[in-house]
C-alpha positions in Angstrom: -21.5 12.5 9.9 -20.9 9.2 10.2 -17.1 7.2 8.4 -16.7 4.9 6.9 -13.8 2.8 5.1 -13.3 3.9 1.6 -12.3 1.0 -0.6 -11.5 1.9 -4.1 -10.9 -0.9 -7.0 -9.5 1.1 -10.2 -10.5 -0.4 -13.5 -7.2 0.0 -14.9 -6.8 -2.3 -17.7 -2.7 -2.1 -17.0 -3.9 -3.2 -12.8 -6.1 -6.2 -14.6 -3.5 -7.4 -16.4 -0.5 -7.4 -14.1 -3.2 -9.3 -11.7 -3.7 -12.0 -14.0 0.3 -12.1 -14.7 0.5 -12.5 -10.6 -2.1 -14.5 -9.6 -0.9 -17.2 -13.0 0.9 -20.1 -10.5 3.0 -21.0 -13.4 4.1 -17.7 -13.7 8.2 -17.8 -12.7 9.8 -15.6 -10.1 11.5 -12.9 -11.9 8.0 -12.4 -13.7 5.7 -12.5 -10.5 8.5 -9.8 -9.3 8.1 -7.3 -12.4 4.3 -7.8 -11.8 4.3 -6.6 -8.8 6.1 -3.8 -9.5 3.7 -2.5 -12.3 0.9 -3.3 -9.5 3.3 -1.1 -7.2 3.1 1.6 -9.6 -0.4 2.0 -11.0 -2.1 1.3 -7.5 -0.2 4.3 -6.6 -1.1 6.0 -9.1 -4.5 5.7 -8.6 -4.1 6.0 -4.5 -2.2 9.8 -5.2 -4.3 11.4 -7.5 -6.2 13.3 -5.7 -3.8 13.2 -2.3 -0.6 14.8 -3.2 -0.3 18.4 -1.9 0.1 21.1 -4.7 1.0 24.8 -4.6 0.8 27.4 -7.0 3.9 28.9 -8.8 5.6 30.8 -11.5 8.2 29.5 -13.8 9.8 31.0 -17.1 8.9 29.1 -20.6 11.1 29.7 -23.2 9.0 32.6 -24.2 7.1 34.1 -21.3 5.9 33.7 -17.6 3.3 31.1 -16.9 1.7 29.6 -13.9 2.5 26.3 -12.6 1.1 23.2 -10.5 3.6 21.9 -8.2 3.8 19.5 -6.1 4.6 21.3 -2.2 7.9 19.7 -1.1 7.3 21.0 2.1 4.8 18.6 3.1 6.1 15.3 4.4 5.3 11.6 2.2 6.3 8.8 3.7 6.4 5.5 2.1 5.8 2.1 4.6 6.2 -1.6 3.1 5.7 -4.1 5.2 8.0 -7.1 5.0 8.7 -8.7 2.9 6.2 -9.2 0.3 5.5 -5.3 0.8 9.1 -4.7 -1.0 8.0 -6.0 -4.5 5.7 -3.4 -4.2 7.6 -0.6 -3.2 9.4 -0.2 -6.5 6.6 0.9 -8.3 5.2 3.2 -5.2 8.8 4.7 -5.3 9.3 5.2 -8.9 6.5 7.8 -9.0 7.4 9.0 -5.0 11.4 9.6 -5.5 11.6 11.6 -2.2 9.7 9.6 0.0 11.1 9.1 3.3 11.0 4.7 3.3 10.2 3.5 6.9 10.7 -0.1 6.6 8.2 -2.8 8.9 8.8 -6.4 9.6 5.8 -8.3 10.3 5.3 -12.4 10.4 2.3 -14.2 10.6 2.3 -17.2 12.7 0.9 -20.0 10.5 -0.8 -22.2 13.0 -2.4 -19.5 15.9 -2.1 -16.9 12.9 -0.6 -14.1 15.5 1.3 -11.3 14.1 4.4 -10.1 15.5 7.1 -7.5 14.6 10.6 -8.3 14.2 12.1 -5.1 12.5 10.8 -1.8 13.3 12.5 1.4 11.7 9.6 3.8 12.0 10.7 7.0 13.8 9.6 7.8 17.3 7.5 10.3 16.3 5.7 11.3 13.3 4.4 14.8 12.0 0.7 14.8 12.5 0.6 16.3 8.7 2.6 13.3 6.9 0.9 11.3 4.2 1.5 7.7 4.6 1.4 5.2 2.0 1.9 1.6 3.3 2.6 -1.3 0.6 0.9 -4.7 1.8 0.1 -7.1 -1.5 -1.7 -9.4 0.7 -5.3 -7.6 2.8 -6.0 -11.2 4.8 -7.1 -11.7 7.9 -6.1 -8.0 9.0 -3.5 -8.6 11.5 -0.5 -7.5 10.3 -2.0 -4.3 8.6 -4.0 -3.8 11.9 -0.6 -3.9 13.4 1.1 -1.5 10.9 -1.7 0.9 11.2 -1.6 0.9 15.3 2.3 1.0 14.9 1.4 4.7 12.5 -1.0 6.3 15.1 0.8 6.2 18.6 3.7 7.8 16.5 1.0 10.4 15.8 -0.6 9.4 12.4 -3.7 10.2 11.3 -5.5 7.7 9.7 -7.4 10.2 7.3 -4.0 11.1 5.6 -2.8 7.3 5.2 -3.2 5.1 2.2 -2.9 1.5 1.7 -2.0 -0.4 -1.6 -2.5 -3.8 -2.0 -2.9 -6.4 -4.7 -5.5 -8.6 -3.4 -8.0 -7.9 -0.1 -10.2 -10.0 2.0 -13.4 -9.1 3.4 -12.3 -10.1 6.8 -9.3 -7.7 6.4 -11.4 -4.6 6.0 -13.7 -5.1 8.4 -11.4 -4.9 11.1 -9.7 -1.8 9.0 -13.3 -0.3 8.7 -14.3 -0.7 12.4 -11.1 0.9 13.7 -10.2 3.3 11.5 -13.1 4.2 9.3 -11.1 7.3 7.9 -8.3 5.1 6.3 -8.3 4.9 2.1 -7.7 1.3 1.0 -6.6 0.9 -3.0 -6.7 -2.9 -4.6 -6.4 -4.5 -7.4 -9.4 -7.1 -6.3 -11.4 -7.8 -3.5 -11.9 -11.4 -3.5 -14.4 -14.0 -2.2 -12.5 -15.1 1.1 -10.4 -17.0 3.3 -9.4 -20.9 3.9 -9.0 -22.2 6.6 -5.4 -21.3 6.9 -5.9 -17.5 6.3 -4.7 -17.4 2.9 -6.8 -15.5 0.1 -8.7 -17.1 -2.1 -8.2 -17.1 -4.9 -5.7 -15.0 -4.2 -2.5 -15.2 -5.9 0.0 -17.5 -2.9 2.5 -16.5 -0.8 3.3 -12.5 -2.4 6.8 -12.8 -0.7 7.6 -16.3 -1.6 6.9 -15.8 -5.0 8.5 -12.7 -5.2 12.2 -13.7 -3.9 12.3 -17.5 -5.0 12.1 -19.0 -1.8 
């Protein structure tokens, strides 16, 4: 049976809303922030529903013994922004995954060749091959840096089936790089939108996700 890239846009009025608030140019800094928190949080939402390991228990109501769904603390979550935009979304993905391990990976795009290179790395040397990964990028454009992220997961012995990405806005040239190389991955956004200009920026996109995010 053949993969293939599983891109999922939820028709969450809440996700539709906070993108409007985002993508708004004249919406202020402090604003754009809280945005993308709530798009942080009901992405993730969305992306754990059906991903979260659960087990079975017993607990004691106040009046008698009943079942429970839990969710298995044994098996590992981790939690990867990429910075920096990926931060204003990580407070939403962490709010609703409190004991996520957060692996934090600094990626920059060069503007002019549009290369991609990694100036803070604090992923562990090795992964366990049973760890759900969810990896905040706001911004699915060109496909480098996620291409980068995603490599960065799998030599530290990630599979790609049990990763998850969030992002605000994607680009068709973003996943189909994703889709060619790692058909298995799960991609949740709030929009897929038309394309690129010629500078690699989204449009219509919603700008520079980090810039907006932190004022500078």
């Amino acid at each position: 049976m053949s993969l293939q890239l599983r891109v999922h846009v939820p028709p969450h009025p809440l996700i539709q809303h906070w993108l409007g608030v985002a993508r708004d140019a004249s919406t202020p800094p402090p604003i754009f922030k809280s945005a993308m928190k709530e798009l942080g949080r009901w992405l993730t939402y969305e992306a754990i529903r059906d991903w979260l390991p659960t087990e079975e228990i017993m607990v004691q109501t106040p009046l008698a013994p009943c079942s429970a769904t839990m969710v298995n603390p044994d098996v590992p979550l981790v939690v990867v922004p990429i910075l920096r935009a990926g931060l204003a979304l990580l407070d939403g993905a962490q709010s609703l995954l409190p004991l996520a391990s957060i692996y934090h990976l600094g990626l920059v795009r060069n503007e002019e060749t549009l290369e991609v290179s990694c100036y803070l790395n604090k992923l562990p040397e090795r992964l366990n091959p049973q760890t759900r990964v969810l990896i905040t990028d706001p911004m699915l454009a060109t496909g480098g840096s996620i291409m980068m992220a995603i490599a960065e997961l799998t030599q530290r012995g990630i599979d790609p089936a049990l990763t998850r990405i969030i992002s605000v806005v994607a680009a068709p040239p973003a996943l189909q790089k994703l889709g060619a190389n790692y058909p298995n991955l799960t991609v949740y956004t709030a929009m897929i939108d038309e394309g690129l200009n010629s500078k690699g920026y989204i449009v219509p996109g919603l700008g520079d996700a980090g810039d907006r995010s932190f004022g500078t």
